[in-house]
N, C-alpha and C positions, 0 to 999 in steps of 0.2 A: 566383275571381280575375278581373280585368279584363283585356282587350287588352293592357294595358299593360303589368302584372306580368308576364303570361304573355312579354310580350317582352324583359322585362331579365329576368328566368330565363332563359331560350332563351341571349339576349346573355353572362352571366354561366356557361351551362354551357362555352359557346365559347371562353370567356377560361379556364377552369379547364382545359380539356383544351389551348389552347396551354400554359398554362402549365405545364402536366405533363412536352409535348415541347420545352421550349425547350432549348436548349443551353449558355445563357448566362445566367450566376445577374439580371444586372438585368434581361433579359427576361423572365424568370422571376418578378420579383418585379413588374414593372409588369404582369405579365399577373394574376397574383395580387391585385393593386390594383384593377385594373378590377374584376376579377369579384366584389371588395368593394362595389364602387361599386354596379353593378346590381344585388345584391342587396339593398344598402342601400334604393336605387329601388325593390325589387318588394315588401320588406317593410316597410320604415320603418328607419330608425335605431333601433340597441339606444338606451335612455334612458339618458344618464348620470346615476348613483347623487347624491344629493344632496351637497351639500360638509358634511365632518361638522365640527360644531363645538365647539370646546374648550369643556366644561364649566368650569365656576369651581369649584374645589375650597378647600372652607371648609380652613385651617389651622388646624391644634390650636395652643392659645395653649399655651408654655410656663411651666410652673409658675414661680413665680418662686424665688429662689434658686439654682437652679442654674447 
């Protein structure tokens, strides 16, 4: 890894361990945030999955008569 990674790891273990002793559920979740964020930084963003799309579904012709 580079300087870089190695430093938003570092930054992102920091935000996990505040975020362990917060006290307070939104510090807690902004610290949680963060420590998304740097790691997002040191690894890349997960990919998001393609958008799936509706096939066209042939209809069965009804017999007639019925």
């Amino acid at each position: 890894m580079d300087q870089d990674s190695d430093y938003y790891l570092q930054r992102a273990e920091v935000e996990l361990t505040a975020a362990r002793s917060a006290r307070h559920p939104a510090a807690m979740r902004a610290h949680y945030f963060l420590a998304g964020f740097y790691l997002d930084k040191a690894h890349g963003p997960v990919g998001t999955p393609a958008p799936r799309t509706r096939r066209a579904v042939r209809r069965r012709e009804e017999p007639e008569g019925l």
